[in-house]
C-alpha positions in Angstrom: 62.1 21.3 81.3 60.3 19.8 78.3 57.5 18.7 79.6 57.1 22.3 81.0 58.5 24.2 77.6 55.1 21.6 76.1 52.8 22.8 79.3 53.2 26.6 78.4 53.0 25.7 74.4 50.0 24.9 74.8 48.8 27.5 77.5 49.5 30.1 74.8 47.4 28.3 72.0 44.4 27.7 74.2 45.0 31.6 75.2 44.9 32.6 71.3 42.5 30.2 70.2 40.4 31.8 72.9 41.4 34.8 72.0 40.2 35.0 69.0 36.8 32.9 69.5 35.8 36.0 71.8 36.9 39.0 69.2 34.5 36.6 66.5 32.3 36.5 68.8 31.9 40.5 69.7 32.3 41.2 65.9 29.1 39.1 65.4 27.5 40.3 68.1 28.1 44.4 66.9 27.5 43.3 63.2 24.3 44.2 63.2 24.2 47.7 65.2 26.7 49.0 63.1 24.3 47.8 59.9 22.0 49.6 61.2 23.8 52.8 62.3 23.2 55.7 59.8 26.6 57.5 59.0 27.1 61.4 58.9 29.7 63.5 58.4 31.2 65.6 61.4 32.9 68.5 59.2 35.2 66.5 57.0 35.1 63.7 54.3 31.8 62.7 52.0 28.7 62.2 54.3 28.0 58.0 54.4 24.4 58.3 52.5 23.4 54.9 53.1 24.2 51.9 55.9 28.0 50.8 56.0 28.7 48.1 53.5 32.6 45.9 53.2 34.2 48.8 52.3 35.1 49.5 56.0 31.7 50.8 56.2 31.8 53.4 53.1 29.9 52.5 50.2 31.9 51.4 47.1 30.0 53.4 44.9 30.7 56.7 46.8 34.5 56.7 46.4 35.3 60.1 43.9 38.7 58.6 43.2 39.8 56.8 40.2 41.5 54.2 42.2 41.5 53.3 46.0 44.3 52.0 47.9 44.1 49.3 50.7 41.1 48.0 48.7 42.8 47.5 45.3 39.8 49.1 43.5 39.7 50.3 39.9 36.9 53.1 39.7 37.9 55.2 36.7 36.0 56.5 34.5 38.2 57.1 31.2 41.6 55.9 31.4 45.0 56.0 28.5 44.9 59.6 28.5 40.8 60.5 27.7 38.5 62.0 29.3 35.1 61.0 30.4 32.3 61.6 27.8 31.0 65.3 28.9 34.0 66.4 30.2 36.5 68.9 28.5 40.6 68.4 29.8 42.3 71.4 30.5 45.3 72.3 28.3 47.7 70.9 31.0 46.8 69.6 34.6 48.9 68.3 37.9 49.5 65.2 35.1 51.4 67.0 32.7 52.0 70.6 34.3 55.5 71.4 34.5 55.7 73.9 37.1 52.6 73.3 40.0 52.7 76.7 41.3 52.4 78.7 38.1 49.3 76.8 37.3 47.5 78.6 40.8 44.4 79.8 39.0 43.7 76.0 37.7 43.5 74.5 41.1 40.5 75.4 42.1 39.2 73.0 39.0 38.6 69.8 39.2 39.9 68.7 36.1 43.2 70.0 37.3 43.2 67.0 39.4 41.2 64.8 36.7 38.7 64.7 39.4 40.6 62.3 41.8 40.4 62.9 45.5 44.2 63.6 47.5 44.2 60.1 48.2 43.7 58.3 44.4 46.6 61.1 43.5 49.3 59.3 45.8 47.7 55.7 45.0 48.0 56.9 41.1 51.4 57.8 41.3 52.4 54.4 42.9 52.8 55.8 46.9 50.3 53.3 48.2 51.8 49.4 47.4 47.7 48.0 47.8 47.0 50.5 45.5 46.2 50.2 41.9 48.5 52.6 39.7 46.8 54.4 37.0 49.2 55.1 34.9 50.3 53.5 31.5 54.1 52.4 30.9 54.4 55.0 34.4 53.0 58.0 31.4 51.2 60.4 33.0 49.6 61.5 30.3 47.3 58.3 30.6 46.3 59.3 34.0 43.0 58.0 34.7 40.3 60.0 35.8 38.1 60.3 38.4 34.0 61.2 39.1 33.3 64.4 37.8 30.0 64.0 38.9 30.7 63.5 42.6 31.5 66.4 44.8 31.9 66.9 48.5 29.4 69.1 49.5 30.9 72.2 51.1 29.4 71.2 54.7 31.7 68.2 54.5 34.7 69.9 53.6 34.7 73.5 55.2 36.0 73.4 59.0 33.2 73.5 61.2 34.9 75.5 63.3 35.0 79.6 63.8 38.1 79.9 64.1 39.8 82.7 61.4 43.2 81.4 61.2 45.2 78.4 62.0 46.8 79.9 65.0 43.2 80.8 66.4 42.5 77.5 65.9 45.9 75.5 67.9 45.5 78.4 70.5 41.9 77.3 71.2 43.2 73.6 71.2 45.5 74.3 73.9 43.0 76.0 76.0 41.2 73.0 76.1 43.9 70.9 76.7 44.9 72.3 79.3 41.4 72.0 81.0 41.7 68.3 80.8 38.4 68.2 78.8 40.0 66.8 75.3 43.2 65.3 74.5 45.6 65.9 71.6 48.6 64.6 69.8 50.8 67.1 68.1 53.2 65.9 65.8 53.4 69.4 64.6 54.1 72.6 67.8 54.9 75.9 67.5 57.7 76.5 68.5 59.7 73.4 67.0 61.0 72.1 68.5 59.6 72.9 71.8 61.9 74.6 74.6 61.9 72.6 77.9 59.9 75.0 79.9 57.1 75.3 77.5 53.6 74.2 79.2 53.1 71.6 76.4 55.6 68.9 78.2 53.3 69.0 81.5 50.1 69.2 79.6 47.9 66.2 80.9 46.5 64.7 77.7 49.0 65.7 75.4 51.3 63.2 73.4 54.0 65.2 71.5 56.1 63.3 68.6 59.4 64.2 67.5 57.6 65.6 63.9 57.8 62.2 62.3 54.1 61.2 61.6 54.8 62.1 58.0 57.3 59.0 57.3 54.9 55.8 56.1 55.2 53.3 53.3 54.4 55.9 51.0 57.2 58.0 51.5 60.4 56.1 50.7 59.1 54.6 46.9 57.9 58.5 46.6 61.5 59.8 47.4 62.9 56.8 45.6 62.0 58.0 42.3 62.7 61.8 43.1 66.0 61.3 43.6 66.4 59.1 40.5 64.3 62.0 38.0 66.3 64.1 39.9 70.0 62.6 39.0 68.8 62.3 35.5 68.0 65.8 35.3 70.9 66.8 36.8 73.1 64.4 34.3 70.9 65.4 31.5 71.7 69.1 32.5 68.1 70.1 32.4 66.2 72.0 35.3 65.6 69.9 38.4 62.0 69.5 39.6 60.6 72.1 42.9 63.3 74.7 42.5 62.5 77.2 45.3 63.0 80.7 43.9 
């Protein structure tokens, strides 16, 4: 029994070590056709201008955010509550507003957002745990900023699609799922959740999960420190944060 328990052992760690010779190997070998591979845009996210670089092929320089989770990059350009030279803050922004939704005419502004992309606002506010925080004694009123100077152009960031309305749009999606031409995986339907009988369960192509692709490692430090503002408000017997009226 030892002798065999040694026999597989070793089996498995020729098998790895082989392994993983053969994934260098094919790494080396694509290295250079991905260098050389130009980068576009296909109707989302900042068109790569130039070839792919470490940053799992996106230039460092071309990140708009003030920080960048996964790589634990710093980019900010004024940070402990200034702005960059040229730019003039708005009164109050996502920062320091105290109700979002009555600040609607401000975010369509970039300085609302201190000119950070969706993604350096979560890493900012701590969601991301390989991203830097940005934030001063956890003050956000030293929120750093972003590039002002970037932008995504409106090519990159406009659906390239006809389509009028969302509805249009998942109608059209499952007219071509049902062809067998695409696939899709919905982690949103409508209906939700689906009834048995609806086509969706016997649509070839189509993976449907139970609405839980929001849940990552983001979400539970985020909630975390909800519920505690939350408590204290409630305690302190002040308004609690996202009151639906």
């Amino acid at each position: 029994m030892t002798s065999l328990v040694r026999k597989t052992s070793v089996t498995v760690a020729v098998l790895v070590v082989a392994i993983c010779v053969m994934a260098s190997l094919r790494a080396t070998a694509q290295a250079p056709a991905q260098a050389a591979t130009a980068q576009k845009s296909v109707g989302r996210g900042w068109p790569v201008p130039v070839p792919p670089k470490p940053y799992n092929v996106y230039p460092e320089n071309d990140f708009v955010g003030a920080v960048t989770p996964w790589y634990y990059t710093t980019n900010a350009t004024a940070t402990g509550g200034k702005a960059p030279a040229g730019i003039q803050p708005l009164a109050r922004d996502i920062f320091t507003s105290k109700d979002f939704y009555v600040d609607r005419d401000l975010w369509m502004d970039k300085r609302y957002y201190r000119c950070n992309s969706p993604i350096a606002l979560d890493s900012i506010w701590g969601d991301y745990s390989s991203g830097p925080r940005a934030l001063e004694n956890g003050d956000p009123n030293t929120a750093a900023w972003g590039h002002c100077e970037r932008d995504y152009p409106r090519e990159a960031i406009v659906s390239p699609y006809p389509f009028k309305t969302a509805r249009d749009h998942y109608d059209a999606l499952l007219a071509e799922t049902s062809t067998g031409r695409i696939r899709a995986a919905l982690d949103v339907t409508d209906p939700e959740p689906l009834p048995p009988e609806h086509p969706l369960w016997r649509t070839p192509g189509v993976l449907i999960s139970p609405h839980v692709g929001g849940p990552s490692t983001a979400f539970f430090p985020r909630a975390d420190r909800l519920i505690a503002a939350q408590l204290s408000r409630f305690a302190a017997g002040t308004e609690l944060e996202n009151i639906i009226r």
